[in-house]
C-alpha positions as CSV (number, residue, x, y, z in Angstrom):
1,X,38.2,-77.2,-41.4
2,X,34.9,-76.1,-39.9
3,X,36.2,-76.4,-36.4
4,X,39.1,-74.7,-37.3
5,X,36.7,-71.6,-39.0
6,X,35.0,-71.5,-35.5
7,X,38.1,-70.9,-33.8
8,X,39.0,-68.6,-35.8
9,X,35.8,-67.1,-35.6
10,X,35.7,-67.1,-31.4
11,X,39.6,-65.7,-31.5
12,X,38.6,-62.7,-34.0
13,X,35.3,-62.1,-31.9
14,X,37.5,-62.3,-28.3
15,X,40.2,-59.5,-29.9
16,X,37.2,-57.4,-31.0
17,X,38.3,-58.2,-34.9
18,X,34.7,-59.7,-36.1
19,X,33.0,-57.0,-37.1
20,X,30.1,-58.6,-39.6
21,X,29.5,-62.9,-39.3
22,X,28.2,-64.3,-41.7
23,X,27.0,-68.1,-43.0
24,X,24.9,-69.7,-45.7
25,X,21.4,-71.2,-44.7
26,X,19.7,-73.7,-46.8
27,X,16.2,-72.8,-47.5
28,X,13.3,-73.7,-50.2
29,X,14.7,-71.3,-53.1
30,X,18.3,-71.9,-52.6
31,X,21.0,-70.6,-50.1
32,X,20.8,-67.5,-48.1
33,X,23.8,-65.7,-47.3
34,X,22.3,-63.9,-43.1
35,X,24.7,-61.5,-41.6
36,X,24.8,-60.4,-38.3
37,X,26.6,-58.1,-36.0
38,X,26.8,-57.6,-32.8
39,X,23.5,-55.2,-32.8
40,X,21.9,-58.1,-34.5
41,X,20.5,-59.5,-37.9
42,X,21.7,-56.9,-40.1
43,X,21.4,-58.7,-43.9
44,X,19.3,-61.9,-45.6
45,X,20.5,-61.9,-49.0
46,X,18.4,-64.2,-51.4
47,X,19.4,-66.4,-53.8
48,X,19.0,-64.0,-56.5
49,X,21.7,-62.3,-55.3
50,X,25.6,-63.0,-55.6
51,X,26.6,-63.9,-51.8
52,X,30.4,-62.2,-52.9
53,X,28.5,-58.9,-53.3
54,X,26.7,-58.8,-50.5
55,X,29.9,-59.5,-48.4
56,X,31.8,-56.5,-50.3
57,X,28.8,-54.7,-49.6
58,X,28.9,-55.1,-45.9
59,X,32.6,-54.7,-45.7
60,X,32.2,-51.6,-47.7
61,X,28.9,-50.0,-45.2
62,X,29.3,-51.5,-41.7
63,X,32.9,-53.0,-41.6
64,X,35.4,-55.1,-43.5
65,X,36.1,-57.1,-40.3
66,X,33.3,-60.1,-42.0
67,X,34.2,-63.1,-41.2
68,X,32.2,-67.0,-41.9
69,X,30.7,-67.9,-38.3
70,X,28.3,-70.3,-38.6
71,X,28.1,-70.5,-35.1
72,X,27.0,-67.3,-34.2
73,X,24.0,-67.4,-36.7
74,X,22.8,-70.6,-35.0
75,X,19.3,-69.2,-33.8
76,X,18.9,-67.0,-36.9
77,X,19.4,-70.5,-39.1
78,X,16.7,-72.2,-36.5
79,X,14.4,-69.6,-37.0
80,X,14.6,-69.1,-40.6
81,X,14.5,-73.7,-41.1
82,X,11.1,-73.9,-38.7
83,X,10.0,-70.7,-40.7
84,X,10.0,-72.6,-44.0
85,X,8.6,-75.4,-42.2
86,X,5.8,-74.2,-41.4
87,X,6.8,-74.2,-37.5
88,X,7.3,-70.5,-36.6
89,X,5.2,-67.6,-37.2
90,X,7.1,-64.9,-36.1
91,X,11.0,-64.7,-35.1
92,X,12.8,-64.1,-32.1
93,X,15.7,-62.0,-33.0
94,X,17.8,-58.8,-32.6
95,X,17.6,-57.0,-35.8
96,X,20.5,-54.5,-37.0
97,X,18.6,-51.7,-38.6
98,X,21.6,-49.9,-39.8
99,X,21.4,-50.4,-43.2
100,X,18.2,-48.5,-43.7
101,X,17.4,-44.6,-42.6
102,X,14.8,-42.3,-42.6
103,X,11.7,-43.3,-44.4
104,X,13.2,-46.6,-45.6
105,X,13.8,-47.3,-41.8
106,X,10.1,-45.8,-40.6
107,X,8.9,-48.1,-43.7
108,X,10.8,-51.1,-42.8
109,X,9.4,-51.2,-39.1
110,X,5.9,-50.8,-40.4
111,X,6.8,-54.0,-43.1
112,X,8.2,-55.9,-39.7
113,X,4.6,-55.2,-38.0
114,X,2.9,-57.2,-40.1
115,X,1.1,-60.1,-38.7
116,X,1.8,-64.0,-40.1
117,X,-0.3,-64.5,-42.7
118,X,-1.7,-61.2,-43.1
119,X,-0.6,-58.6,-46.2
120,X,-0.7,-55.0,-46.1
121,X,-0.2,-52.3,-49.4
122,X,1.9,-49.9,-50.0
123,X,-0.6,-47.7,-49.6
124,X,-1.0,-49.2,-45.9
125,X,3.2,-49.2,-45.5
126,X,3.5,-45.6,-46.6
127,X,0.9,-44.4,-44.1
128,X,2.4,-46.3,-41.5
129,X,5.8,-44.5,-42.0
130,X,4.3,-41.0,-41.8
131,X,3.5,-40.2,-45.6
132,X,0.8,-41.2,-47.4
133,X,1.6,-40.3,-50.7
134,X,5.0,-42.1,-50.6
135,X,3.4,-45.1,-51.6
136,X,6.5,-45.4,-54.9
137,X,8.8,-45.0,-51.5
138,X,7.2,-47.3,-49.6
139,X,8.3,-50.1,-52.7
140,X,11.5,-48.8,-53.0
141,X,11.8,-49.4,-49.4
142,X,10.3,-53.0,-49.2
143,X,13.3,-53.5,-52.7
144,X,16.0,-52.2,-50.6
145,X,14.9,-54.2,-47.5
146,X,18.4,-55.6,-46.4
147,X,16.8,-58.4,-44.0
148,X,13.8,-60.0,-46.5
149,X,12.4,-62.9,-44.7
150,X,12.6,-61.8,-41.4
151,X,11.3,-58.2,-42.2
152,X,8.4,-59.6,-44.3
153,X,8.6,-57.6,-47.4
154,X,6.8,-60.3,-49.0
155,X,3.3,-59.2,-46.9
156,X,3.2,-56.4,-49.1
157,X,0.9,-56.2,-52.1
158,X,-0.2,-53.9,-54.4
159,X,-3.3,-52.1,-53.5
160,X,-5.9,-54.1,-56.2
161,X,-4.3,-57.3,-54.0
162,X,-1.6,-57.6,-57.2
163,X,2.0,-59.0,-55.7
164,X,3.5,-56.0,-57.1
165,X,7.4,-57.2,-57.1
166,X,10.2,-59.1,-55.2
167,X,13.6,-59.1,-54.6
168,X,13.8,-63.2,-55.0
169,X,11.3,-62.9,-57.5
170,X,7.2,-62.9,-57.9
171,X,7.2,-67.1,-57.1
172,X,9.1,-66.3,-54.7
173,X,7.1,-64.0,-53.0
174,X,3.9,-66.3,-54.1
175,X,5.2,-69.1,-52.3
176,X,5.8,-67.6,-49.1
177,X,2.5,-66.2,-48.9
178,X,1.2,-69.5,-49.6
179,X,3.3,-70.9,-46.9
180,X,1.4,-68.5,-44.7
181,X,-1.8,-69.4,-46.0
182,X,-2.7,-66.4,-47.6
183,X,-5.5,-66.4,-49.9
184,X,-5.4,-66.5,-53.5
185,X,-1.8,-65.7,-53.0
């Protein structure tokens, strides 16, 4: 069946009819559902999340050419195991920003700046992305981040050091820093 999924994948892709591949990588806090296009990584959705919205989602934004392609997330589901194990500090890959515009986008590429194992506030994000008093933006921005993980949302605190919130949840976020080795995380 899987071989079969992949040839259906590589015959879609050859006549230009896969849009949006997707596959489901394990990972500490349950499966994540990684998307890409041919631009690049375009979605991590978390556990919290049901993977059948997040595929009607895509179809409904970018394309309703999604297909299962395990395959073609192969580096993205390398990158994302050595992350969790401790064995990669900072990824490798060709991100889709499409999903995000304006500020969101401006905020998103300040979040995707951040260093391994450093954290930055919202205060720090909203400056970075041109306003400094969108710092209730720059949150909304780091919520709606459509490639967590990668595009490390979770490096953002509050500005008393607080973890402020998280998509896949505050242990969630907790965790990962730890996994960095941030401080009192």
């Amino acid at each position: 069946m899987k071989v079969e999924l992949e040839r259906l994948a590589d015959r879609a892709a050859a006549e230009g009819l896969l849009d949006v591949a997707y596959a489901t990588v394990d990972s500490p806090f349950g499966p994540l559902l990684v998307a890409s296009t041919p631009r690049g990584l375009v979605r991590v959705s978390l556990p919290a999340y049901d993977p059948e919205e997040t595929l009607e989602d895509l179809a409904a934004r970018i394309s309703p050419r999604v297909l299962e392609a395990p395959a073609r997330l192969d580096a993205v589901r390398r990158q994302l195991d050595d992350y969790f194990e401790g064995r990669l500090h900072e990824f490798d890959l060709r991100l889709d920003w499409r999903l995000s515009k304006d500020f969101r986008l401006r905020a998103l590429r300040a979040i995707d700046r951040i260093p391994y194992g450093q954290t930055r506030s919202y205060t720090q994000i909203a400056r970075s992305a041109g306003s400094v008093r969108a710092v209730r933006a720059a949150g909304t921005a780091c919520g709606a981040n459509p490639i967590p993980i990668v595009v490390p949302c979770h490096r953002v605190l509050r500005r008393d050091g607080a973890l402020g919130g998280y998509g896949g949840g505050l242990p969630m976020k907790q965790a990962l820093l730890e996994l960095e080795g941030v401080g009192d995380a």
